[in-house]
C-alpha positions in Angstrom: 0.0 0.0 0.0 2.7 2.6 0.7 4.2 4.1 -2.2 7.8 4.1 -1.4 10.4 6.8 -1.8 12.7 3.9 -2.8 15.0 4.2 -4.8 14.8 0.8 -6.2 11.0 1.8 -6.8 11.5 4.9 -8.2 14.3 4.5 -10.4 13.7 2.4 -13.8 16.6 0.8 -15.5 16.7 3.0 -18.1 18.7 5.1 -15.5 20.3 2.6 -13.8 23.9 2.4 -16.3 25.8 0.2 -13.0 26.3 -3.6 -13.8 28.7 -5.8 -12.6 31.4 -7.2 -14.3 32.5 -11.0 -14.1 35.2 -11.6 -11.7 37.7 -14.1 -13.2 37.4 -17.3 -11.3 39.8 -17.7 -8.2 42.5 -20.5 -8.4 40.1 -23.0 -6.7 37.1 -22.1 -7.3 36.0 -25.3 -9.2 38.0 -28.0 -8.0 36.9 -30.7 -5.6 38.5 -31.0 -2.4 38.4 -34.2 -0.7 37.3 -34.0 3.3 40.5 -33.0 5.2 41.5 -32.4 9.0 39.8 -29.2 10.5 43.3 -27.6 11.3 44.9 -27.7 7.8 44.4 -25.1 5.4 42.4 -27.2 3.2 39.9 -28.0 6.0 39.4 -24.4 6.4 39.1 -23.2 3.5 36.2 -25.8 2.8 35.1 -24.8 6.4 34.8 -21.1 5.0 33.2 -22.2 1.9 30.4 -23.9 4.1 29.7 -20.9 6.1 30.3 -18.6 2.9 27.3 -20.9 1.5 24.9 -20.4 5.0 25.1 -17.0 5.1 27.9 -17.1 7.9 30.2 -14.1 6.2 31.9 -13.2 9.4 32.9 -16.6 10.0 33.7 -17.6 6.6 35.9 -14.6 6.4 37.8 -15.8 9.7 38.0 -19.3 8.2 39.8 -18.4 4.8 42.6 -15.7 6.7 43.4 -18.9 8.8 43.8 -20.6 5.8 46.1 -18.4 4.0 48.1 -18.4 7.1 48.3 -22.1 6.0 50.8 -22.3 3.1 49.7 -24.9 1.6 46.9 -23.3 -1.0 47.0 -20.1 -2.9 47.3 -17.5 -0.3 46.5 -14.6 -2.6 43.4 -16.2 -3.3 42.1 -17.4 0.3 42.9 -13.5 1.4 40.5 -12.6 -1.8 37.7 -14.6 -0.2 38.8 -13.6 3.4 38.0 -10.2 2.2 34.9 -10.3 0.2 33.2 -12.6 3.4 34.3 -10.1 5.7 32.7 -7.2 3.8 29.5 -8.9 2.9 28.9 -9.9 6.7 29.7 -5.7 7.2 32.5 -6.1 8.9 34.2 -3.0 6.9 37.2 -2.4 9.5 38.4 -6.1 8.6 37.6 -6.0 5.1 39.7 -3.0 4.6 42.6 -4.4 6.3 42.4 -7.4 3.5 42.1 -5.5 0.8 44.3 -6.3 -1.9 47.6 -4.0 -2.1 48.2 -5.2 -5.9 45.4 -5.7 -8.9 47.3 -9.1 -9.5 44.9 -11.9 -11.2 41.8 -10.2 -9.4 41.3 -7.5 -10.9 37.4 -7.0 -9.8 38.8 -7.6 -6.2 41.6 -5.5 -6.0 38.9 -2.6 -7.0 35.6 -3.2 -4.7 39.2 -3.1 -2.3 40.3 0.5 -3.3 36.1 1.6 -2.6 36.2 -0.2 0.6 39.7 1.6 1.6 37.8 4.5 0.8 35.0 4.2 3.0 36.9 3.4 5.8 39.0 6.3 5.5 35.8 8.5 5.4 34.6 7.1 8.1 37.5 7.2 10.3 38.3 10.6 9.2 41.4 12.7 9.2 42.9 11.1 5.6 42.2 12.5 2.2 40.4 9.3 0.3 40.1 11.4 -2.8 43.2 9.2 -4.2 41.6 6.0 -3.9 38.2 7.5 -5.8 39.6 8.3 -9.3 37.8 7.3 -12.4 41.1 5.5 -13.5 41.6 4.1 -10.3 38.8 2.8 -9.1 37.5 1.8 -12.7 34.4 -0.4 -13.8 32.0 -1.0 -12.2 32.6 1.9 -9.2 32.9 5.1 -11.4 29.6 6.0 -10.6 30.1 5.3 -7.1 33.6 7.0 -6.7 32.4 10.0 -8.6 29.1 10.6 -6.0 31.9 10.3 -2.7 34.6 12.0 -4.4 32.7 15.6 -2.8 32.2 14.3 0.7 35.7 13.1 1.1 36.8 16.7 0.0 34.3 17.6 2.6 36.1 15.6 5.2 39.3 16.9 4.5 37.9 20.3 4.8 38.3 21.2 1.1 35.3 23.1 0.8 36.0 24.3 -2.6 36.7 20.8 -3.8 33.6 20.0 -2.5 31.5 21.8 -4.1 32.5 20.2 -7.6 30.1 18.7 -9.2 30.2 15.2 -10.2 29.8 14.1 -14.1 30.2 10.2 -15.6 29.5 10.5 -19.3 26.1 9.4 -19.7 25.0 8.2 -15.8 21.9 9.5 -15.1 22.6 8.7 -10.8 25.5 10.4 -10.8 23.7 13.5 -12.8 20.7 13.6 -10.1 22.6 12.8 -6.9 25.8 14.4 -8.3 23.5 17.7 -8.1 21.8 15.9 -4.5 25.2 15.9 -2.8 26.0 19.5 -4.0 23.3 21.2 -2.8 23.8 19.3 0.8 27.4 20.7 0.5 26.2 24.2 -0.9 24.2 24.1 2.5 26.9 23.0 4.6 28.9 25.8 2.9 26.4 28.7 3.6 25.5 29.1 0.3 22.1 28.9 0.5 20.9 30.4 -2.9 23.3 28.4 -4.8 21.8 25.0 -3.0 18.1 26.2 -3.1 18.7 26.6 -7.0 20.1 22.7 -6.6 17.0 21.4 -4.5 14.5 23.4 -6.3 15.4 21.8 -9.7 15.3 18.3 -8.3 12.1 18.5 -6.5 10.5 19.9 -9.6 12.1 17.5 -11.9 9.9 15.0 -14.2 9.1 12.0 -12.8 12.1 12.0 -10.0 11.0 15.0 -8.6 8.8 13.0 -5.2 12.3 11.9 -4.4 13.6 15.0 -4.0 10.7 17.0 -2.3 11.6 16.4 1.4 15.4 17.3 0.9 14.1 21.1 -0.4 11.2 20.9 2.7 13.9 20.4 4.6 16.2 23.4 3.6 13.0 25.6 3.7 12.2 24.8 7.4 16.5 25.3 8.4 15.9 28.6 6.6 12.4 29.4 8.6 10.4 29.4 6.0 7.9 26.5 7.6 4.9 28.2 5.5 6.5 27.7 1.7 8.0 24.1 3.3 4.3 23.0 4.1 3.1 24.3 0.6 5.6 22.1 -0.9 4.2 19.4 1.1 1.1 19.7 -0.1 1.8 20.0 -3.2 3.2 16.5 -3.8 0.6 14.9 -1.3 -2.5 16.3 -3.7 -0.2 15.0 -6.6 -1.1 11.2 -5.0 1.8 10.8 -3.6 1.3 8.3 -0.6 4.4 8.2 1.6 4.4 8.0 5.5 7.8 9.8 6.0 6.4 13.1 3.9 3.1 12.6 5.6 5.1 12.6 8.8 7.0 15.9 7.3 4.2 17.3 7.0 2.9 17.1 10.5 6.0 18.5 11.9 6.0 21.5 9.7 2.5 22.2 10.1 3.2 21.7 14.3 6.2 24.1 13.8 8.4 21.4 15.1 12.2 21.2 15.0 13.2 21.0 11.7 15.4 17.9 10.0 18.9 18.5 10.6 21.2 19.0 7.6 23.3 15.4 7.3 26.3 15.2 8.6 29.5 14.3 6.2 29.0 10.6 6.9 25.5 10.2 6.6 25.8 12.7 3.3 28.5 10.2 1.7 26.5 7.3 3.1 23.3 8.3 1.2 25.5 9.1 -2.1 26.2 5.2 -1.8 22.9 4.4 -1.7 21.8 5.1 -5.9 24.3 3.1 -7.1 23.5 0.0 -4.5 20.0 0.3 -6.1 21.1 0.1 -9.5 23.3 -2.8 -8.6 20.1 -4.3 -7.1 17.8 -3.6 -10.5 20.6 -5.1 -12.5 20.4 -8.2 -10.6 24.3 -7.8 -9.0 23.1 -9.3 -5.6 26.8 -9.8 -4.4 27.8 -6.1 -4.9 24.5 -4.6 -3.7 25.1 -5.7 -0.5 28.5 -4.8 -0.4 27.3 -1.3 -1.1 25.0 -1.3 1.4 27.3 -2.7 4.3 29.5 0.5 3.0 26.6 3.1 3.2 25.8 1.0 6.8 29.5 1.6 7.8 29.2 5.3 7.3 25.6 5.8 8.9 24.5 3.0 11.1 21.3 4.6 11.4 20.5 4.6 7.5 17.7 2.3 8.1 16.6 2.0 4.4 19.9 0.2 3.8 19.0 -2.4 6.4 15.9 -2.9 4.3 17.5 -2.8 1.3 20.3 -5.7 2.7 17.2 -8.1 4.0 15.7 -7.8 0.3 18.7 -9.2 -1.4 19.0 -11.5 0.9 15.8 -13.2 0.5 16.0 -12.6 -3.3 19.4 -14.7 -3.0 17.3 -17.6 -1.1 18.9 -16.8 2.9 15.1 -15.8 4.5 17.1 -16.0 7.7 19.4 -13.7 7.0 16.7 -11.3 5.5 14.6 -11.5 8.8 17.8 -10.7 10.9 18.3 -7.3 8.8 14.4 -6.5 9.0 14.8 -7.3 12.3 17.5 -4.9 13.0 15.1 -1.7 12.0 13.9 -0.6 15.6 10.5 1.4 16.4 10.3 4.7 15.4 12.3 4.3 12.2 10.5 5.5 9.1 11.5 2.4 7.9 10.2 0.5 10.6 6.6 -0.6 9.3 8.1 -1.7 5.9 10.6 -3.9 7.7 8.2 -5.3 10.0 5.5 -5.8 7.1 8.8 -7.7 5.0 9.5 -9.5 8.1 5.7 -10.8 8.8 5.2 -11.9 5.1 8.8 -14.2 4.9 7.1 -15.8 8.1 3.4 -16.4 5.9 5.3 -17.3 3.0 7.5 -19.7 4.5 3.9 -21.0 6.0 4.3 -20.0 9.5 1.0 -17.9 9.7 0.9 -17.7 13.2 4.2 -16.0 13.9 3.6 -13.5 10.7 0.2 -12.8 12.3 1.9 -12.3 15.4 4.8 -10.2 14.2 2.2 -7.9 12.1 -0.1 -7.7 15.0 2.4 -6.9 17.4 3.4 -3.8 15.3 -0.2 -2.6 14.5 -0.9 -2.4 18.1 2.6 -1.1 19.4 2.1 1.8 16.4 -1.6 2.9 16.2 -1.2 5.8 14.4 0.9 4.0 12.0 -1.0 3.6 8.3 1.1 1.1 7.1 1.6 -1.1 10.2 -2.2 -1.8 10.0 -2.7 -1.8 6.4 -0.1 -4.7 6.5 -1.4 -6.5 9.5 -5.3 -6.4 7.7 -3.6 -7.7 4.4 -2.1 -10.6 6.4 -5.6 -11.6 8.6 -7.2 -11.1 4.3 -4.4 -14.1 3.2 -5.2 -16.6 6.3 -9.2 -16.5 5.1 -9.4 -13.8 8.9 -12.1 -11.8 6.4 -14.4 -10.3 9.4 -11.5 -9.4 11.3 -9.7 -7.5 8.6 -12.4 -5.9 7.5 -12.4 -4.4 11.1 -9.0 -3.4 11.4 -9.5 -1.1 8.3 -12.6 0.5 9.8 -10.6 2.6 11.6 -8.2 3.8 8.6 -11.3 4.2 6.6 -13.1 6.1 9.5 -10.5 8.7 9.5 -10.4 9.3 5.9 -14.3 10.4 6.0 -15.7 10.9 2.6 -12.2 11.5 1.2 -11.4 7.6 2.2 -8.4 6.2 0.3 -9.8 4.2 -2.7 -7.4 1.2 -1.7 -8.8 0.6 1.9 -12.0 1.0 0.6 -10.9 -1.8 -1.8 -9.1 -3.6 0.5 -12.6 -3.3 2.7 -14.2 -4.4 0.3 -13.0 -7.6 -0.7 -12.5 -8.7 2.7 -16.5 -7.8 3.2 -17.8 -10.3 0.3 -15.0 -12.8 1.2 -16.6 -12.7 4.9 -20.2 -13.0 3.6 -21.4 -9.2 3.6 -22.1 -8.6 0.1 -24.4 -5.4 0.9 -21.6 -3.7 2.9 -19.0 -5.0 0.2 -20.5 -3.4 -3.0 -20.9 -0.1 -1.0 -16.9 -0.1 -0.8 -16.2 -1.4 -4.3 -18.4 1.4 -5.7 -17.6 4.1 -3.7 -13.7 3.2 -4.6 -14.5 2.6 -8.4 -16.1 6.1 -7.9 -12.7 7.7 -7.3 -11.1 5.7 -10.0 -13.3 4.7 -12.6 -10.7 3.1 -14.8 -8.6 1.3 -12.4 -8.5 -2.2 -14.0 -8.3 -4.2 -10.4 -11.5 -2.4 -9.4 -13.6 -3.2 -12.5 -12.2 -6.7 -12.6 -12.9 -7.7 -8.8 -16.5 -5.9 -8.7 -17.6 -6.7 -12.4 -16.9 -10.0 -11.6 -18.8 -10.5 -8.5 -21.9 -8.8 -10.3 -21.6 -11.3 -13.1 -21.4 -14.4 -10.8 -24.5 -13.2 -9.1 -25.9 -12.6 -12.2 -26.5 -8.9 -11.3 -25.9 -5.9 -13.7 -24.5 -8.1 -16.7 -24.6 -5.0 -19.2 -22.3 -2.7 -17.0 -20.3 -5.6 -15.8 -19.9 -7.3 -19.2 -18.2 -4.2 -20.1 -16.3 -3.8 -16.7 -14.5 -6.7 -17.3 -13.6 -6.1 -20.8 -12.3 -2.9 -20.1 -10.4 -4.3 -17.0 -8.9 -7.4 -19.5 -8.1 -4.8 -22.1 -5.8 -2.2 -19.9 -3.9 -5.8 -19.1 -4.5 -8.2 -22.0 -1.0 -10.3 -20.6 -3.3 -10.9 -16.9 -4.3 -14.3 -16.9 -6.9 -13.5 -14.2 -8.2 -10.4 -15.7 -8.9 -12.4 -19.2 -10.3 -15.4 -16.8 -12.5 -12.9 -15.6 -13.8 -12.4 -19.0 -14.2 -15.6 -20.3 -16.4 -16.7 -16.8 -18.4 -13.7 -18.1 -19.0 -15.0 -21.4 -19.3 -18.3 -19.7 -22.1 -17.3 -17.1 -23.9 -15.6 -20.1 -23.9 -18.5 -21.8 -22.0 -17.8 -24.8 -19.7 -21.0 -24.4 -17.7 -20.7 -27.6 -16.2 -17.2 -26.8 -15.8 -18.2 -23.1 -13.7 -21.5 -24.4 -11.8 -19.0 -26.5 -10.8 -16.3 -23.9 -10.4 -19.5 -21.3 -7.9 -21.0 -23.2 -6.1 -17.6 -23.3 -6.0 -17.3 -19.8 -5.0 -21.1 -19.1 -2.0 -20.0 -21.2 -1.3 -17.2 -19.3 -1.6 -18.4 -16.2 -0.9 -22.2 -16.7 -0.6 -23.2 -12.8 -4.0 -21.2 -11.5 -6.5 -23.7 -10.3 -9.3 -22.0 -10.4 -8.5 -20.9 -14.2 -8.2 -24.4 -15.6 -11.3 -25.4 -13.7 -13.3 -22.6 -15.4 -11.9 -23.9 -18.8 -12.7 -27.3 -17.8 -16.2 -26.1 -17.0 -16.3 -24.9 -20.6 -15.1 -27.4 -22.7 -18.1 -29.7 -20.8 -20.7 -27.2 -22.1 -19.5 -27.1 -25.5 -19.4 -30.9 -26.0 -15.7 -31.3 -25.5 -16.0 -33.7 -22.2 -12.8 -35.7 -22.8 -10.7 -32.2 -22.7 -13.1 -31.1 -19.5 -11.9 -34.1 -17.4 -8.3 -33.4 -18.2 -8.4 -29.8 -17.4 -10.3 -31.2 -14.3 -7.9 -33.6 -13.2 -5.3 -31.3 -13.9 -6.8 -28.3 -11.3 -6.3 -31.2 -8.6 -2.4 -31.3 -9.0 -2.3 -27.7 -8.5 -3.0 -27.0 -4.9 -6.8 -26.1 -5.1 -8.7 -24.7 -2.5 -10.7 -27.4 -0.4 -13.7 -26.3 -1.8 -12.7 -26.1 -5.2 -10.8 -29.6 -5.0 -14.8 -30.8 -3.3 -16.1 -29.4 -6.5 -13.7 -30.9 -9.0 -14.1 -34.2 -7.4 -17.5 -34.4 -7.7 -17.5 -33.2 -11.8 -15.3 -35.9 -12.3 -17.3 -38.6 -10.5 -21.2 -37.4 -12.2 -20.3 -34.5 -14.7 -21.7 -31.3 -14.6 -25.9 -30.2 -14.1 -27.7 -29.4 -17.3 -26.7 -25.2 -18.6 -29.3 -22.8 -16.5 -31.0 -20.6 -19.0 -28.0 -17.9 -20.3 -28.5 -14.7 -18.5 -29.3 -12.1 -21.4 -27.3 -8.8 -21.6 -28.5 -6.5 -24.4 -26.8 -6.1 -27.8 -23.8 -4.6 -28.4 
């Protein structure tokens, strides 16, 4: 439900120019090793790749320095892995200190090692890491990278011209907006506060990147005291749709005339410049040096609490859940980050299949953060998933409530689904209409409630075309053309039903409830051998128990003669 400032949401590939490239493979890295004593260097280094494979970085990175202690295996190499464990598992002290001194035969190594030096010598402070940041040095894949921290390490050195220069890499639309992010934060920090209003301003008013943006200016404008012009801004994006806690939370401060955000300090401004490229590294699918990025932005600001996030999403994209539920974990109350951890946590418990501790996890938040949009949004979507339909219609009352007539479409949606799953179709088609009222073409909307009015054989002219409409705006959703071909099915019209059926079998090939309804149709249309297949195919697929009850007994005795075809008028 929340529309995140993410940057992983927010950004589309088009901008994101970062991609890994292939390291060259180590000495050892695909030879078998035969099991050998604990203590020797071969032992250890299979001990390290064991952890390395759990999720264990810190202790596969303590595993393969042992082993290049060893002598007897490619020391170079074991330090390689000693390193990259270490800084996956955050430890960036340690990882700097392995760091390769020489490109040798690593050559991908020895450079995430010059961008780890880096960070560590920002974050320690009191050394110019400018050196260790140049295009040439650094090279591909960290240009964009070295080019967005090359101002704050100026800044840390106390050049303040040299950081006010802004960055450029040839064609990298990051570095072009958060090249101009990080100068007007160092314009700011510089007391030149027209030159970093001109900054802020154009990236707040920027097409299509601008909601990033917005809350960096709002927060010049209440430093400079202009609260009034900060809560227009506000306001502005909010009426735009924007739907985001943190501005919502802006928002109330201003408006309250309370204290407002302090400019970052040089860590946490180099720390955020880290951030961009770790989400194009996540868009391109470079899972291994997206967290490495974000254990760097974490070294520099502990508190950066999106990064956590960020960490436990590539983590259970990479298949560790438990790993991903120890960074969620991490987030504590009061974060603005804290009810999309929490909500990430609860649903890797439901999807795993342990629904009571997800429920408990979500609830738990919910109730600690009433206030909180999200945290109940989340907790009502989870009671909606375990069938809780009555209960999660209740926790949205409230949400709803407050809204008034100016109720957010999606919980009245939301509302409304869980109302006809729970029996209360009256109460249910209030919601659905009064949301479809507020957007009339939104295709989930005219899908869900044209398709409950064609099943109940109510309305067939408007709902007919509901559907149609809803399978046209997404003519690749298998459920949306299911939708469609049920209509033509419940009208009666068999032949077009078997047609848009089959469509939407091929869509969505493992759907139960699709390849029943195209079962249902070939019976009607004379085709029973092709019926009994599609039936007996909906019962490998994990049916609901009371589709599997209704499957069963089709296959046993067939289907009841056709009801008369509802009639809906010509077209």
């Amino acid at each position: 439900m929340r529309a995140h400032r993410s940057l992983i949401a927010l950004l589309p590939l088009a901008l994101l120019g970062a991609c890994a490239t292939a390291e060259k493979p180590g000495l050892f890295e695909h030879q078998a090793f035969e099991l050998a004593p604990m203590g020797s260097s071969y032992g250890l280094f299979l001990a390290g790749q064991a952890a390395q494979k759990d999720g264990r970085s810190e202790e596969a990175s303590d595993y393969f320095q042992r082993a290049s202690k060893g002598g007897a295996m490619d020391g170079g190499f074991l330090k390689d892995r000693a390193f990259t464990a270490a800084l996956l598992a955050g430890e960036i002290s340690k990882a700097a200190s392995l760091a390769p001194v020489e490109e040798g035969e690593h050559a991908a190594t020895y450079r995430m090692g010059l961008l780890v030096k880096a960070v560590e010598t920002i974050a320690q402070g009191g050394k110019d890491a400018r050196p260790l940041l140049g295009a040439d040095t650094l090279g591909f894949p960290h240009r964009p990278a070295g080019a967005l921290l090359a101002p704050w390490a100026a800044a840390a050195v106390g050049d303040v011209q040299g950081s006010l220069v802004r960055p450029v890499v040839a064609g990298d639309k990051v570095v072009e907006y958060f090249g101009q992010l990080g100068q007007a934060m160092l314009f700011e920090r510089a007391k030149r506060y027209d030159e970093a209003e001109t900054d802020y301003k154009a990236l707040a008013s920027a097409p299509d990147f601008g909601s990033l943006f917005v809350m960096d200016y709002g927060g010049l404008l209440e430093r400079r005291g202009r609260t009034a012009e900060a809560l227009t801004l506000y306001d502005a994006a909010l009426s735009s749709g924007a739907d985001d806690s943190e501005l919502v939370a802006a928002r109330a401060r201003a408006a309250a005339r309370g204290s407002a955000p302090e400019l970052p300090t040089i860590r946490q401004g180099a720390a955020r410049a880290l951030m961009a490229p770790a989400a194009s590294m996540i868009a391109e699918k470079q899972a291994e040096l997206a967290l490495a990025y974000l254990r760097l932005a974490l070294r520099l600001d502990p508190e950066r609490y999106e990064a956590l996030v960020l960490v436990g999403d590539v983590m259970a994209a990479t298949g560790d859940p438990q790993a991903a539920r120890d960074a969620y974990a991490k987030v504590p109350a009061g974060s603005p980050n804290y009810a999309d951890a929490r909500a990430k946590l609860a649903w890797s418990y439901q999807t795993a299949g342990d629904k009571a501790s997800a429920l408990r996890l979500a609830g738990e938040a919910a109730s600690a953060n009433p206030t909180d949009r999200d945290a109940a949004v989340t907790y009502a979507d989870l009671l909606r998933a375990n069938d809780r339909y009555a209960e999660a219609a209740g926790v949205l009352d409230r949400l709803i409530a407050t809204g008034g007539d100016k109720a957010d479409w999606r919980l009245l949606y939301m509302r409304g689904v869980s109302l006809e799953r729970a029996g209360r179709w009256q109460d249910a088609e209030k919601d659905l209409t009064r949301a479809l009222a507020q957007q009339p073409d939104e295709p989930e909307l005219l899908n869900y409630l044209g398709y409950t009015w064609i099943d109940r054989g109510e309305k067939l002219d408007q709902a007919l075309d509901m559907v149609r409409r809803a399978s046209e705006a997404n003519p690749h959703s298998g459920a949306m053309v299911d939708s469609l071909g049920w209509a033509y099915f419940r009208l009666g019209d068999y032949k077009t039903a078997v047609e848009k059926l089959e469509l939407a079998v091929e869509l969505e090939p493992a759907d139960p409830e699709i390849n029943n309804h195209l079962g249902d149709a070939y019976w009607r249309v004379g085709r029973r051998r092709e019926a009994q297949f599609q039936w007996n195919r909906v019962l490998t697929l994990e049916p609901s128990v009371e589709t599997k009850a209704a499957v069963e007994a089709k296959l046993k005795s067939g289907m009841a003669p056709a009801p008369p075809p509802h009639r809906v008028a010509e077209r």
